[in-house]
N, C-alpha and C positions, 0 to 999 in steps of 0.2 A: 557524457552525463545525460541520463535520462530523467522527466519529472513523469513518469508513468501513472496511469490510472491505477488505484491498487485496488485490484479485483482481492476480492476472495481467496486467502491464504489455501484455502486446497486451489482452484486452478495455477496458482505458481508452483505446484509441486505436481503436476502432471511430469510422469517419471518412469524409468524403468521398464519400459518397452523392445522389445526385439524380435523377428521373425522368427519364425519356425525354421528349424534346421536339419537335415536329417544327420544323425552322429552316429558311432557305432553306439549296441546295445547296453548297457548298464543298469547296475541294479536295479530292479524296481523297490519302491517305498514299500514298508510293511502291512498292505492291505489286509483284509479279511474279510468273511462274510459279512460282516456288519458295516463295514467301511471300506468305501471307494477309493483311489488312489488319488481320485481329486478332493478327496476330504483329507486325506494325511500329507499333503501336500500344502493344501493351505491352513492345516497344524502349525507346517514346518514355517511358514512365512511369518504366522507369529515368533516364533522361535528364532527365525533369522531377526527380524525387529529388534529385538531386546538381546543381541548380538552371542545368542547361543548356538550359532549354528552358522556353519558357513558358506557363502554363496558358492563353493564349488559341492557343497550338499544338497544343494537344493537345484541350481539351474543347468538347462542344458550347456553345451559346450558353446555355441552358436549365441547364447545369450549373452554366455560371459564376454563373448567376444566382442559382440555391439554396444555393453554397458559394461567398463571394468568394478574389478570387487572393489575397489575400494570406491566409487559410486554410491556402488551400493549399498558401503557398511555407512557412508558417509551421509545420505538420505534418510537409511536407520535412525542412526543417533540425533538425524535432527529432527524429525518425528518423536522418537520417546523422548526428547529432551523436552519440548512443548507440549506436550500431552501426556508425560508418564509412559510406566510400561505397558507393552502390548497383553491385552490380557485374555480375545479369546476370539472365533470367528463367530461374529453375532450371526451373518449368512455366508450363504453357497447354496445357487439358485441357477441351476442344478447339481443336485449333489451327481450325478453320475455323468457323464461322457466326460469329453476334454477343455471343455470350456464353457465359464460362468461369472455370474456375478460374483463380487467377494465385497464384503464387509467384514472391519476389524475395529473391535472395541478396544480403546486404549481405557489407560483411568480418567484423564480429562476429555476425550475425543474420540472424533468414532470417522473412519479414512471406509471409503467407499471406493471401489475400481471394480478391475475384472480380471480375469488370471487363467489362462491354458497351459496346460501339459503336455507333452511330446509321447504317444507309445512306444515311439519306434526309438527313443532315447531314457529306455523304461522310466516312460513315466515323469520324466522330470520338467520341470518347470521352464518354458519357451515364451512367457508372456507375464508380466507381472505391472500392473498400471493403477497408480492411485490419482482419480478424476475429481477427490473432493475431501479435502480432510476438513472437518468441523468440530470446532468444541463444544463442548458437551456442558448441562450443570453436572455441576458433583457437590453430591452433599457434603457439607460443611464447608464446602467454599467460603471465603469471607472478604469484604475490603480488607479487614488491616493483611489477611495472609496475599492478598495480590501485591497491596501499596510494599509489602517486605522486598517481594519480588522484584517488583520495579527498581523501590531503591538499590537494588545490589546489582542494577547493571552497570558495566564497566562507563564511564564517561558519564556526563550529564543529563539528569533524567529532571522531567518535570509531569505532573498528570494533575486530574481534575472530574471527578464526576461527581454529577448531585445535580440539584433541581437549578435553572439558572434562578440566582436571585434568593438561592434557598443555602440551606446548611448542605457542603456536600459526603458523598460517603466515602471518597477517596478523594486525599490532596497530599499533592507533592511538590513543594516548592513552589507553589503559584503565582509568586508574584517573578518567578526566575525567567526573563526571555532568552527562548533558545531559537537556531534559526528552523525556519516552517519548513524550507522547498515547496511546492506547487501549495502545500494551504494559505499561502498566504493573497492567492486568487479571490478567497474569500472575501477579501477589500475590497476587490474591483467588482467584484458584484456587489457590493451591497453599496457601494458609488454608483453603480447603475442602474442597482432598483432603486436608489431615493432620487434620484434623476427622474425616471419614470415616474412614482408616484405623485412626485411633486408638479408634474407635468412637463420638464423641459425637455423632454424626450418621449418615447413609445418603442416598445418591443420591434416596432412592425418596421421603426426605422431602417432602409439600406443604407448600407456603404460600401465605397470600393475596398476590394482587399489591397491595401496596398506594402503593411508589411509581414515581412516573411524571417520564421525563425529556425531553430531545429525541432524534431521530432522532442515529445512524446506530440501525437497529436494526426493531423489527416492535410489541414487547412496549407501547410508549409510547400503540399505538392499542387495546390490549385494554383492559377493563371493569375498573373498579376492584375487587378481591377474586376477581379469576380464579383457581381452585388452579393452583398450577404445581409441579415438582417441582423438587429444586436440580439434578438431573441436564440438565433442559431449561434453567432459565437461564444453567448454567457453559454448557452448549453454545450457548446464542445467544450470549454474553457471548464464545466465543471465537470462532465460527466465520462470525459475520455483527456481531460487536463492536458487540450491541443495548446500549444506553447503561440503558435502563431495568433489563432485566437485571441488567447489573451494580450500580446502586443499589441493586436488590432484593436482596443477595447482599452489599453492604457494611450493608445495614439487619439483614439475620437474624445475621451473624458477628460486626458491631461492628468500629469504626475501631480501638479498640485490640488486637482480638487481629489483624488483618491488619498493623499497626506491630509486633506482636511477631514476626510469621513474618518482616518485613522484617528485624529486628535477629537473630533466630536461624539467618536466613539468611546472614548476614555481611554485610550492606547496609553502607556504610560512613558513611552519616549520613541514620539513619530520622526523625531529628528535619526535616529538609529536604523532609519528606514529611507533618511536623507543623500542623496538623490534617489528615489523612489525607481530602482531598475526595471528594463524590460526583460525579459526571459533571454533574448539575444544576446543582450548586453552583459549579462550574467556569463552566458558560454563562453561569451568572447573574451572577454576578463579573464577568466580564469583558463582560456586556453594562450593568453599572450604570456612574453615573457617577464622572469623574473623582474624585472626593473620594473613594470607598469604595473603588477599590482604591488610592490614595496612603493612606489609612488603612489599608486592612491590610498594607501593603508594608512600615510604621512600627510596627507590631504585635506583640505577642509572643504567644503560644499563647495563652492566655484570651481574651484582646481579640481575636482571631482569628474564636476559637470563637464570641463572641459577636455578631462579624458575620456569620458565619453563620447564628445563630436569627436574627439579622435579616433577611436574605435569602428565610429560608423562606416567607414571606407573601409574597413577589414573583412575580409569575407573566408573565414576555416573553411575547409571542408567537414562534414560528419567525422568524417574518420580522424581528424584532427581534432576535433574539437571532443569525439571518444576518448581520443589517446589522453587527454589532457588526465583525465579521469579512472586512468588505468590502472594505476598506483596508488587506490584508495581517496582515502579523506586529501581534500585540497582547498586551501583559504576558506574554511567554514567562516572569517569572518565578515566573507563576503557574499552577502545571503541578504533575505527578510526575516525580521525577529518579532515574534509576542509571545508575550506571556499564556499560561489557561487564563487569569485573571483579564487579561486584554481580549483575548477569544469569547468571555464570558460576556465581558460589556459588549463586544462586537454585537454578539446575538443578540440580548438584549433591546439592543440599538434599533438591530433593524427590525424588528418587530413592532417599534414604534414608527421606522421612517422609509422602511422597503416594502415597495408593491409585494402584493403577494405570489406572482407567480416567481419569485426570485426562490422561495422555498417548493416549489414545484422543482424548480430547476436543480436546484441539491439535493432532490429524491430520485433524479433519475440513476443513478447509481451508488446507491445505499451501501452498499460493500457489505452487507447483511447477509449471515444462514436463512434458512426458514425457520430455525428456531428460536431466533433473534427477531425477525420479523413480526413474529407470533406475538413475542412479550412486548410488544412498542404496537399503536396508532400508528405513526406518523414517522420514518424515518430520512435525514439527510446527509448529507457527509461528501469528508474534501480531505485528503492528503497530499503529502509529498515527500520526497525524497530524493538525495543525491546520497555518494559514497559518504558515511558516515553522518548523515543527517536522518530521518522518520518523524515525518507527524501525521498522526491520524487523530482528527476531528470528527468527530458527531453533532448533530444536532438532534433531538428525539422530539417528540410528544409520546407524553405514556397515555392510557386510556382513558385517563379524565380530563386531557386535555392540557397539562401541565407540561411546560416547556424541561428537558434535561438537556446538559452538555457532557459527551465526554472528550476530553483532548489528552491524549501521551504524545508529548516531544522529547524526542532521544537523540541524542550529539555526542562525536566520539571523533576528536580529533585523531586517536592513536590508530583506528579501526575500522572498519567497513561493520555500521553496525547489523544485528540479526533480527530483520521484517520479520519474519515469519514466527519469531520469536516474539515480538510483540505483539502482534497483529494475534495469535494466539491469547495472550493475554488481555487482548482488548475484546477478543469476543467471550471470554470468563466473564469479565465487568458486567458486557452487556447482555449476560445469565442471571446475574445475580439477583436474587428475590426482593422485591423494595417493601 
């Protein structure tokens, strides 16, 4: 199980790439004087898109070989399913030799990459790479038609946007807690910026690294007792969501004053979050066997806590602690929970009792287009995710200075749910004209 940084739904679809091959010759595409063979080619890419056409139409032999078609057809469909259908090549830059930029307009999105053709395999397509898909506004877009959309995802959806504090334009179940994955980091930062502000601490603080968890993250492969300062681990902890990190940072604060910023914050049931896990302990959980998490499932806070010391002499390997996770959704009940509503007061919260560089620290990786960018001041943000869990948080400032939240949490016991599916739908939201 990963709690990955979630960059940018176009770099997770970096795709569709293969070398140049030499094949015997076959047709070339129906050029003319007016049109290049690298313009009717990447015609044919829209047209493969929106599954009119089939990849032994369009690529070389050498391509299909390093990517099968059904890859292929299977990239398609998740593409137009997020975006609608493919509807034109907005560029090709240059329209003539064998290789260029390409840009393709969808109805909600617009996928950027690059694409070459083979002569000597007349003409056909050797390279095919989308480096950036983004959404787009589309007119008439609207909250109630996204909030439709949400709710008809399979499994339990919750979301939340509008002004914190204000009426908002999309709400779905807000008061429903689902579990976070990696957003619920957010606690421990905002325990360590009021730490900070309050003075019992400083950014500039070192400590030894002393524990160690699994990836997502960097800090897991440093030397035991490395100094590190808390201002570097809140920032890996937010901006590359290093799991080590944040252990390190639930070890120096303590589970219980981080359960106390959840109940001061207006959490509406910190006990749910009782014993307060480290990210290790999380892996390790759910990679032991049946008997120990039906034991602690049957458990009450002591007996909990004491499977935990028990835990702590376990040491999985990665690949063990992967395999756990290989067959989808597993003890989603064993996670951190809020609500938007609990998210909402978080921010809130700390706005009144976290230093300020704690919101510096959430803007180092915004998870934001440039066209998202554009429409916001001020942007911050924290996700996470395991098999069948997503949530992706926002924190905004729009241009006058007024604080927004957006939060979608998705859980799906039955299924491995679809990021990029979301994560699409989150950056509609944050198109939408206020």
């Amino acid at each position: 199980m990963r709690y990955p940084r979630l960059a940018a739904l176009a770099l997770a679809l970096v795709a569709i790439v293969a070398p140049s091959s030499a094949v015997f010759a076959q047709e070339p595409p129906a050029a003319s004087a007016t049109r290049t063979a690298l313009e009717v080619r990447a015609d044919q890419v829209v047209k493969l898109l929106n599954g009119e056409l089939q990849p032994a139409d369009l690529f070389t032999d050498g391509f299909r070989a390093a990517v099968a078609d059904a890859q292929i057809k299977a990239l398609s469909a998740s593409l137009t399913a997020q975006f609608g259908r493919a509807l034109e090549v907005s560029r090709l830059s240059p329209r003539e030799g064998t290789r260029a930029a390409l840009e393709i307009r969808f109805e909600r999105g617009l996928a950027k990459g690059g694409i070459a053709i083979d002569p000597a395999a007349g003409d056909r397509v050797n390279e095919l790479r989308f480096t950036s898909v983004d959404a787009v506004a589309v007119a008439g877009d609207t909250p109630q038609a996204i909030a439709a959309e949400l709710a008809a995802l399979p499994g339990s959806v919750n979301a939340w946007f509008g002004p914190v504090g204000g009426t908002p334009l999309i709400s779905l179940a807000p008061d429903k807690p689902l579990a976070l994955g990696s957003a619920f980091k957010l606690y421990v930062l905002a325990a360590l910026a009021e730490d900070v502000k309050a003075g019992r601490r400083k950014w500039s603080d070192v400590v030894p690294l002393t524990e160690k968890s699994y990836p997502s993250g960097q800090l897991q492969g440093w030397p035991k007792g490395a100094p590190v300062t808390l201002h570097t681990l809140a920032s890996l902890m937010i901006s590359v969501s290093d799991n080590t990190a944040t252990d390190q940072l639930i070890k120096v604060l303590g589970r219980e004053r981080i359960l106390k910023l959840m109940k001061d914050s207006g959490h509406s049931d910190p006990a749910h979050n009782t014993p307060f896990l480290t990210t290790r302990e999380l892996f390790v959980l759910k990679a032991s066997e049946r008997e120990t998490i039906a034991g602690w499932r049957k458990s009450d806070t002591p007996n909990r806590a004491a499977i935990l010391a028990g835990l702590a002499a376990k040491s999985p390997s990665l690949d063990e602690v992967n395999a756990a996770f290989g067959n989808g959704p597993k003890a989603l009940d064993i996670e951190w929970f809020a609500s938007p509503a609990d998210l909402a007061g978080l921010f809130a919260h700390m706005r009144k009792t976290a230093d300020p560089k704690a919101f510096e620290i959430l803007a180092i990786n915004p998870s934001a287009t440039d066209a998202i960018k554009a429409n916001w001041d001020r942007i911050g943000f924290k996700g996470g995710s395991e098999p069948g869990v997503i949530n992706l948080t926002w924190l905004l400032t729009d241009k006058a200075g007024r604080d927004w939240m957006l939060t979608l949490g998705w859980n799906n016991e039955a299924a491995v749910v679809d990021e990029g599916k979301l994560e699409a739908l989150a950056q509609r939201i944050l198109l939408l004209p206020r």
